[in-house]
C-alpha positions as CSV (number, residue, x, y, z in Angstrom):
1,X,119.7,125.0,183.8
2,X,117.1,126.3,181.4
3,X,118.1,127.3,177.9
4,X,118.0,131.5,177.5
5,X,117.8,132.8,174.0
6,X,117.4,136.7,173.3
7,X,115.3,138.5,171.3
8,X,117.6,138.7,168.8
9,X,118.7,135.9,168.1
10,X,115.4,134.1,167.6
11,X,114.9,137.1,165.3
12,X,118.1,136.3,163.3
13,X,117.2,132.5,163.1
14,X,113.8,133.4,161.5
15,X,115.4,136.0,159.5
16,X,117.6,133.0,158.0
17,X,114.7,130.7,157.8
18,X,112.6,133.5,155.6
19,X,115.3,133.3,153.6
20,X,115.7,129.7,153.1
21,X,112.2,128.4,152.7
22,X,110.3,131.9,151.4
23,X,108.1,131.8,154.3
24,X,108.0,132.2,158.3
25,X,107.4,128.6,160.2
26,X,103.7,129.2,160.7
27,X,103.1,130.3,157.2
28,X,104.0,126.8,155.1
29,X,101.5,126.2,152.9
30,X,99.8,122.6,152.4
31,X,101.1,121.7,149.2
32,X,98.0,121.7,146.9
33,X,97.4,121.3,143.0
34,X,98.5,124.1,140.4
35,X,95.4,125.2,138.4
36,X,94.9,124.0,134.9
37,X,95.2,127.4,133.2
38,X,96.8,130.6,134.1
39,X,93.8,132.6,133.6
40,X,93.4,134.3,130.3
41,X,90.0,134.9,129.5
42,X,90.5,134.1,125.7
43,X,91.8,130.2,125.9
44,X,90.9,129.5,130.1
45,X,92.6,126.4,129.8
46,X,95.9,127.2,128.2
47,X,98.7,127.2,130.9
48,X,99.0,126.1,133.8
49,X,99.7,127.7,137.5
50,X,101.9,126.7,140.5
51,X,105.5,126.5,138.3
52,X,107.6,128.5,136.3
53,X,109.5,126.3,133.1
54,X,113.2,127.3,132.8
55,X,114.5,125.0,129.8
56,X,112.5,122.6,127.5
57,X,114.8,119.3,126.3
58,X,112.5,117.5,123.1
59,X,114.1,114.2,122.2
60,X,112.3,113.6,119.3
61,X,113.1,110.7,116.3
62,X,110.6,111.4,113.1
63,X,109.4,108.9,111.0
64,X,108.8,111.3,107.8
65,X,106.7,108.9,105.9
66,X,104.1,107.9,108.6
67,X,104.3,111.6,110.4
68,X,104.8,109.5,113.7
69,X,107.2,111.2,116.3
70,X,108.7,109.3,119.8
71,X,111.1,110.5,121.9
72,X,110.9,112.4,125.4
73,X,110.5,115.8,126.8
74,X,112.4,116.4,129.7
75,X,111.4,120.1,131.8
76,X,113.1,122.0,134.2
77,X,111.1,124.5,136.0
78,X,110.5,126.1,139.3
79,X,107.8,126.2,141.7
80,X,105.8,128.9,142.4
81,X,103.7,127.6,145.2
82,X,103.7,123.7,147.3
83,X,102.6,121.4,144.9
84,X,100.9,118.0,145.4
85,X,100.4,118.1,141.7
86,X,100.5,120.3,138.5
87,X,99.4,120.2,135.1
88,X,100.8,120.3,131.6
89,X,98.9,121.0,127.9
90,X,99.5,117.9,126.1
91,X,97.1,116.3,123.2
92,X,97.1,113.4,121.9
93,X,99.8,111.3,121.9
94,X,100.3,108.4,124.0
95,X,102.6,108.4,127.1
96,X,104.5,105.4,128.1
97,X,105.9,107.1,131.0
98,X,105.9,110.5,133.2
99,X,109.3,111.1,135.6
100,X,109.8,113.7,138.4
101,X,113.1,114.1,139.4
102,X,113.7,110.4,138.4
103,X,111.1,108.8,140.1
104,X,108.2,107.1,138.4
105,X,105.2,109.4,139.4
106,X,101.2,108.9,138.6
107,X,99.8,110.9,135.8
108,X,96.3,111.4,134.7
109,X,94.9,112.9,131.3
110,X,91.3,114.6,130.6
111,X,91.6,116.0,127.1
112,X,94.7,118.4,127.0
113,X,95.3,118.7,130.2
114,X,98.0,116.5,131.8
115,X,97.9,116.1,135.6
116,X,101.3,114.8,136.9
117,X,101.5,113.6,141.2
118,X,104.9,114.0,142.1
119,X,105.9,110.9,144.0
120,X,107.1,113.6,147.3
121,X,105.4,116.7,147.0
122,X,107.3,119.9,145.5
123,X,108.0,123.0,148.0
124,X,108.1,126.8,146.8
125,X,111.0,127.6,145.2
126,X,112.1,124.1,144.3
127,X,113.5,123.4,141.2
128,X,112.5,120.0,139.5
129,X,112.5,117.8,136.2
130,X,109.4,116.1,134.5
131,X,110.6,113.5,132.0
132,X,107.6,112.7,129.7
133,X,108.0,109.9,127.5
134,X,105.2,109.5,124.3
135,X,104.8,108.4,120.7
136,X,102.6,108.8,117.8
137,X,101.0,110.8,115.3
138,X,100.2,114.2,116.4
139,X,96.5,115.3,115.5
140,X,96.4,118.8,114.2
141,X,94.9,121.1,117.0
142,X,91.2,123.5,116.5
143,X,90.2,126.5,118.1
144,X,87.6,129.3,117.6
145,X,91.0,131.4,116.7
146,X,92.1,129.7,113.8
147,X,90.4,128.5,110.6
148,X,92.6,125.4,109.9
149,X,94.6,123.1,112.1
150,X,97.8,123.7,113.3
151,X,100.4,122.6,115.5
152,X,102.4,119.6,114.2
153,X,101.1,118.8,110.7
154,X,102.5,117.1,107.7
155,X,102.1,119.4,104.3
156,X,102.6,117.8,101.4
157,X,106.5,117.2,101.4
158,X,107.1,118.7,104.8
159,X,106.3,118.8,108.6
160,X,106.1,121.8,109.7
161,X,105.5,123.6,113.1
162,X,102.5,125.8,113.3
163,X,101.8,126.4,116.9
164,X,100.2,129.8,116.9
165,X,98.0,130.3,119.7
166,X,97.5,126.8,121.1
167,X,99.0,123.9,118.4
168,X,102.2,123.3,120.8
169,X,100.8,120.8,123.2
170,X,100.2,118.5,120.3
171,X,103.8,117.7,119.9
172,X,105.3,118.3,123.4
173,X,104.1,118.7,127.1
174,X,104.2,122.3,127.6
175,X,103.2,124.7,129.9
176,X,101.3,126.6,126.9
177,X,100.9,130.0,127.2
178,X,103.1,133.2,125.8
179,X,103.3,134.5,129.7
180,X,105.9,131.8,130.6
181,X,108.6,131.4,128.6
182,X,111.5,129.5,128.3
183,X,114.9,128.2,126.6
184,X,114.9,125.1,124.8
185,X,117.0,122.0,123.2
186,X,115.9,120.3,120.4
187,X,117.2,116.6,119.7
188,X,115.4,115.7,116.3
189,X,116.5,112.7,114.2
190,X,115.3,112.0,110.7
191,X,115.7,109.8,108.0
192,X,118.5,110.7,105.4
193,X,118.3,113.3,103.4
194,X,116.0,115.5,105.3
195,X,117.6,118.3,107.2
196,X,115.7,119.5,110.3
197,X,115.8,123.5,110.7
198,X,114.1,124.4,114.6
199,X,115.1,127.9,116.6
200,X,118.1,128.9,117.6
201,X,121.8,128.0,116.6
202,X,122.8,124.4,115.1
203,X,125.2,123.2,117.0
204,X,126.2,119.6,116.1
205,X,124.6,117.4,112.8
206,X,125.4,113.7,114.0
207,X,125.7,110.9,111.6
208,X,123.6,107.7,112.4
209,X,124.4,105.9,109.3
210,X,120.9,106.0,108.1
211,X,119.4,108.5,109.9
212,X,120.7,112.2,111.2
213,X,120.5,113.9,114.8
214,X,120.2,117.6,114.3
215,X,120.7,119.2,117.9
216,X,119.2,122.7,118.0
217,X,119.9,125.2,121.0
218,X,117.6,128.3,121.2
219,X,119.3,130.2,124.4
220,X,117.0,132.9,124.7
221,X,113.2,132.8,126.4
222,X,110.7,131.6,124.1
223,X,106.8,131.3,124.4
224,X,105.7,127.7,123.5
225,X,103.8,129.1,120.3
226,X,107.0,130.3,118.5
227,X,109.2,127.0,119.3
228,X,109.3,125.4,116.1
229,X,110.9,122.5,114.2
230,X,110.9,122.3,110.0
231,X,111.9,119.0,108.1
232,X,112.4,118.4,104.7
233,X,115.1,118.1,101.6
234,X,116.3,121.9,102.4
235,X,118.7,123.6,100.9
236,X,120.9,125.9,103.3
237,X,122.2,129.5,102.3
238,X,124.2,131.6,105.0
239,X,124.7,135.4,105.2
240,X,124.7,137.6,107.6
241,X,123.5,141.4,107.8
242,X,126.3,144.1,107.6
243,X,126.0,144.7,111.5
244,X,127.0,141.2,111.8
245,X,123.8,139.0,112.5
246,X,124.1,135.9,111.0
247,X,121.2,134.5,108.4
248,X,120.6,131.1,107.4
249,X,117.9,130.5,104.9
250,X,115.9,126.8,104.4
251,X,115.0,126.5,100.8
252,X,113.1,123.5,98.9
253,X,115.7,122.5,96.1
254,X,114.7,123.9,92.6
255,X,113.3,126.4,94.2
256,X,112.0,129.4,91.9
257,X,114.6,131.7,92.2
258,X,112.2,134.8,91.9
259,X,110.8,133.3,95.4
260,X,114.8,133.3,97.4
261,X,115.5,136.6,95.9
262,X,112.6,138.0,97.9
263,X,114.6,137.2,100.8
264,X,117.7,139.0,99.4
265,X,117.6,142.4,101.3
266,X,116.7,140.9,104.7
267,X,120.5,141.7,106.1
268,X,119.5,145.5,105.3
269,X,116.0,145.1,106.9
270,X,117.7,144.0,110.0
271,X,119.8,146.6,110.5
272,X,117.6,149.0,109.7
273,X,115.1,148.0,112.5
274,X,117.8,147.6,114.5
275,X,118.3,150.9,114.2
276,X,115.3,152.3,115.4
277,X,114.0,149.6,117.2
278,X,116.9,149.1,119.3
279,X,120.0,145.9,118.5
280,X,118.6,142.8,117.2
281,X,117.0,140.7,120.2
282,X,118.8,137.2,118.9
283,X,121.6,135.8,118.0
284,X,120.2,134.2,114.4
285,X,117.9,135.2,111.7
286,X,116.6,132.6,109.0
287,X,113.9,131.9,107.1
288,X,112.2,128.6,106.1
289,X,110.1,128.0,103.1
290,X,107.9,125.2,103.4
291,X,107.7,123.1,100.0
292,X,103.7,123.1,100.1
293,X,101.1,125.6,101.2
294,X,100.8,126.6,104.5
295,X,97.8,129.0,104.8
296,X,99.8,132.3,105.9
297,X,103.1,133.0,107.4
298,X,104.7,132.5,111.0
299,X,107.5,134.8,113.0
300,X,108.4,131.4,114.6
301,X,111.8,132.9,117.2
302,X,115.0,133.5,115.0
303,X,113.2,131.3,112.2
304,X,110.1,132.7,110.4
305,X,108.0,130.6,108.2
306,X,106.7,131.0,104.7
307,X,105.3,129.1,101.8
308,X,106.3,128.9,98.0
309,X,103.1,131.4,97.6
310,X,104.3,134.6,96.1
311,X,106.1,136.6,98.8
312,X,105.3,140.5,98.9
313,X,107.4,142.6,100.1
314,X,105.3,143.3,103.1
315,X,105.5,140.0,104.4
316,X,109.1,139.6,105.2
317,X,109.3,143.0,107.3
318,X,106.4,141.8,109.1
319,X,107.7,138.5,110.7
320,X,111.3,140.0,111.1
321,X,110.1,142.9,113.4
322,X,107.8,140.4,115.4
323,X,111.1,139.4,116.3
324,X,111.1,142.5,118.5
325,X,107.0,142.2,119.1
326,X,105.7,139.5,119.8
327,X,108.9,137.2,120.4
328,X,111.6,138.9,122.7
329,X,108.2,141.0,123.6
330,X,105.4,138.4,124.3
331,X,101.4,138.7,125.2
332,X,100.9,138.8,129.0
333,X,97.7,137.5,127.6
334,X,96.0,136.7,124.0
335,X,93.5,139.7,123.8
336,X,96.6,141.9,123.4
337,X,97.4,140.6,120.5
338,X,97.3,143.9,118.7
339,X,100.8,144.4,120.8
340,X,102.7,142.4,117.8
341,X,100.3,142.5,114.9
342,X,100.0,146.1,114.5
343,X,103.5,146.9,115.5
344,X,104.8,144.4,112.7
345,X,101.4,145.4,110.5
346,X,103.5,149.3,110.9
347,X,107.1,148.0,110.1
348,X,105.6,147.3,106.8
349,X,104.8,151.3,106.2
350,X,108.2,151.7,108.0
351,X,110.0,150.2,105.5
352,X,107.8,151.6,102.9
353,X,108.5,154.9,104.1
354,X,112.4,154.0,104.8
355,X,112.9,152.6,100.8
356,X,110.2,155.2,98.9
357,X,109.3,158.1,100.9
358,X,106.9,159.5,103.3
359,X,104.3,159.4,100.2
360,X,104.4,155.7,99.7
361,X,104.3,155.2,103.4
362,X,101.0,157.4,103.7
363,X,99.2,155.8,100.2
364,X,99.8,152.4,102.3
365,X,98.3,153.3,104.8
366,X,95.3,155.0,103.6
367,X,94.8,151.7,101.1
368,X,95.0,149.7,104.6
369,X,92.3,152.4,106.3
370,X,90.2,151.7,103.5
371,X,89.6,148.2,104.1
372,X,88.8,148.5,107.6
373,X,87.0,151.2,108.2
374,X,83.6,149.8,108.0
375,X,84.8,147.1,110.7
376,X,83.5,148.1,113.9
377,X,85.0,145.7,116.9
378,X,87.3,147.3,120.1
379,X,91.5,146.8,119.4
380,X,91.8,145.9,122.7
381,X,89.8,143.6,123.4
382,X,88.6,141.8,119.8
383,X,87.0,138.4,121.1
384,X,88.7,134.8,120.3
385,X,87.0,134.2,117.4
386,X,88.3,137.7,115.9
387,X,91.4,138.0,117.3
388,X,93.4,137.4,113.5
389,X,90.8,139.5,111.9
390,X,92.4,142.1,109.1
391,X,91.6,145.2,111.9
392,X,93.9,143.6,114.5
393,X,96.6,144.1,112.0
394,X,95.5,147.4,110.2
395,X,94.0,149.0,113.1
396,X,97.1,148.0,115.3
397,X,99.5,149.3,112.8
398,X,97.2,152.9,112.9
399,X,97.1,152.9,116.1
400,X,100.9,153.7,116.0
401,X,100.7,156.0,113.5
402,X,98.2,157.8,115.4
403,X,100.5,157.9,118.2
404,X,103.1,159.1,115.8
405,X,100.8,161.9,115.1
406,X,100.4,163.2,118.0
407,X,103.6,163.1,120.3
408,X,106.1,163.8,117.2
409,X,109.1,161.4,115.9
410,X,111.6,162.4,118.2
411,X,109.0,160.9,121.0
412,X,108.0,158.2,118.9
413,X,110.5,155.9,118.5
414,X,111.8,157.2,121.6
415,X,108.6,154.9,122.9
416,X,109.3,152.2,120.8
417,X,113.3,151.6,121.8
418,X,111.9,152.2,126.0
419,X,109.2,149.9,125.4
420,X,111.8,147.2,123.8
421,X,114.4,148.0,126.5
422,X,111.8,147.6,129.4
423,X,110.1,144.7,128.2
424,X,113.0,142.3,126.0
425,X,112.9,138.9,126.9
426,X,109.6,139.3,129.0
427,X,106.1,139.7,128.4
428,X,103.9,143.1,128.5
429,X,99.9,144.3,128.1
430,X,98.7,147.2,126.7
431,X,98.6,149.0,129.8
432,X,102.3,148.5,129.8
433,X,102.8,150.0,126.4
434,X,100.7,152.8,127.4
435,X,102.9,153.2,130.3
436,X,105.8,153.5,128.4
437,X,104.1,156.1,125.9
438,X,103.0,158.5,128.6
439,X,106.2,158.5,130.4
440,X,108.5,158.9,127.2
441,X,106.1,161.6,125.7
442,X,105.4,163.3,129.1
443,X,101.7,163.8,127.5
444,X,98.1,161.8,129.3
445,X,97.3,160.0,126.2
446,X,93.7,159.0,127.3
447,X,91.9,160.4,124.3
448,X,94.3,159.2,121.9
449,X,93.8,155.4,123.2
450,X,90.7,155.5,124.3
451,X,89.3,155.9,120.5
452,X,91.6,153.5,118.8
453,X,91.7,151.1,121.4
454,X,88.7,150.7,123.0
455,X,85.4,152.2,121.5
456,X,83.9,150.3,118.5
457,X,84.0,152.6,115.8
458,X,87.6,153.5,113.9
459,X,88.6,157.0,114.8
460,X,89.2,159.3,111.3
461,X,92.5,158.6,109.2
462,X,95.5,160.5,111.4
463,X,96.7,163.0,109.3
464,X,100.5,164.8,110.4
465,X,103.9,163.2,110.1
């Protein structure tokens, strides 16, 4: 007797395979390599495709004196596509071993770029592990972006994190770029008495004898730039703001207390953003303050960094509200970067405005017109090389004012809590922000953006609100 099926029911068994596999029998792909960047036209080879990272482990013991670090990274990601092989950004440091999903696998290395062959190839969809285990000294990464190295580095009595764009693959494998983010673990042991300050919450200090295991959890999506990890002989103070976000503060011992008192009305400054920003987007706040100089400041996630350098008060609102931009909102891609310098560059005449008054606010601002306005490069689109130039900052921040300007205050921060709901947690591009600000405002905004974002020339101060 010959086997009948219907019409339907070879419909409902492809229907089931769609949903198991992703795809229709005749459409599996042959796995094939994930490409060695994701495709931003500022840093080409940052990222990598074919996989989405879930949740970083770094196993890491320090040797303070030499700088050397060993341990292992263990990721857990997704894959986007069939994989015979993918990539990771990693510079520098010797690998003993690379693991997929337990198995010894081949690896190959050409620069930064880390090409792993899993031993059975991956299929869309799957999740998987790589286990990457490495030692030595990390070498402090360049780039047309930044003047001095960053990444890893060892300042004076401290090692600090700089990552900020690219320095992260010199101390873990890491898919490296702000569009795929993840959560993380960090497992650092050091040498007694150094405490170890990294994102997130503390959850257990474990005594070695000689040595302590700090064990970091940061629960919330991260971009690889902002994961960070501070040692030294710290000092930890603990507050929290009056909404209830708790604040824990690293501080050099002796440190001046003119410097710590800087750091005294960050409580207020939280709930203040949070209140026209929309709640705050982590569970922790905290600062560090590194016991050296470390050539600027860094909204690392939940843990900002500073140096013993005088502290103004623009700094500190600047890397708190990048908590909002920048961190629980990251770059799609690098050119954007206006979309979290000039929205924390405006928190500083926010606050301004918010402690002293609309006039305060506006001198601020026209003292910040004045230094760019011979500075003729496009917002949105500044070049590598110029990316951290003052006018990504200033003109960001006048950007919003601008905006301010024209759709009213009421619209305003209307745009800014929509953009924040939308986008938390996620990444966004300009477009996206202008999205939000034509749909909030119910106004084409063309003109507006069009002259501070993308011709040359700085458009005339805004004059208004």
């Amino acid at each position: 007797m010959q086997p009948c099926f219907s019409l339907r029911s070879i419909g409902i068994v492809l229907a089931m395979l769609f949903l198991l596999t992703g795809c229709m029998p005749w459409e599996r792909a042959v796995p094939t390599a994930g490409s060695e960047g994701v495709g931003d036209s500022y840093f080409p080879q940052l990222g990598n495709g074919g996989y989405d990272t879930l949740h970083y482990t770094i196993d890491l013991a320090v040797d303070t004196q030499t700088n050397t670090i060993s341990g292992t990274t263990t990721i857990r990601a997704q894959a986007t596509q069939s994989l015979s092989a993918f990539n990771l950004d990693f510079l520098g440091l010797d690998i003993a071993e690379v693991q997929v999903n337990d198995q010894m696998v081949i690896f190959q290395r050409a620069g930064s770029e880390l090409t792993v062959t899993p031993a059975v190839a991956l299929t869309n969809h799957d999740e998987f592990t790589v286990a990457i285990r490495y030692s030595g000294v990390p070498q402090p990464v360049k780039d047309a972006a930044i003047p001095f190295p960053h990444g890893w580095v060892k300042i004076e009595k401290s090692i600090v994190v700089v990552s900020e764009p690219s320095g992260a693959m010199n101390w873990y494998p890491v898919n490296n770029h702000p569009s795929d983010k993840a959560t993380y673990t960090f497992r650092i042991t050091v040498a007694k008495p150094y405490v170890v300050a990294a994102n997130g919450l503390l959850q257990e200090e474990i005594n070695n004898g000689n040595t302590t295991t700090y064990i970091w959890e940061a629960g919330d999506p991260m971009a690889s730039y902002l994961a960070t990890v501070s040692i030294g002989e710290y000092v930890v103070e603990t507050e929290a703001s009056l909404n209830g976000v708790p604040i824990r503060n690293y501080f050099p011992p002796n440190l001046d207390r003119k410097i710590s008192a800087s750091f005294d009305r960050t409580g207020e400054m939280i709930d203040y953003f949070s209140s026209i920003l929309g709640p705050y987007p982590f569970e922790v706040y905290g600062v560090v303050v590194i016991d050296g100089v470390l050539d600027g400041y860094l909204e690392a996630q939940t843990l900002s960094l500073f140096d013993r350098d005088p502290i103004g008060d623009w700094t500190i609102p600047h890397e708190l509200t990048h908590q909002w931009f920048g961190n629980s909102i990251s770059l799609h891609r690098w050119q954007d970067i206006w979309l979290k310098e000039g929205f924390a560059t405006y928190s500083q005449a926010l606050w301004t405005e918010h402690t002293s008054g609309i006039r305060a606010r506006d001198e601020e601002l026209r003292a910040m017109y004045g230094e760019i306005e011979s500075r003729q490069r496009p917002l949105a689109d500044p070049s590598p090389q110029e990316m951290y130039d003052l006018s990504t900052y200033v003109r960001g921040a006048l950007t919003l004012h601008a905006l301010r300007v024209q759709v009213g205050d009421e619209h305003f921060f209307s745009i800014l809590r929509t953009y924040y709901e939308r986008f938390r947690n996620s990444t966004a591009s300009t477009e996206d922000f202008i999205a939000v600000a034509e749909d909030v405002s119910g106004q084409k905004l063309d003109d507006l953006f069009d002259a501070w974002l993308y011709a040359t020339a700085i458009p005339p101060f805004p004059v208004g609100q």
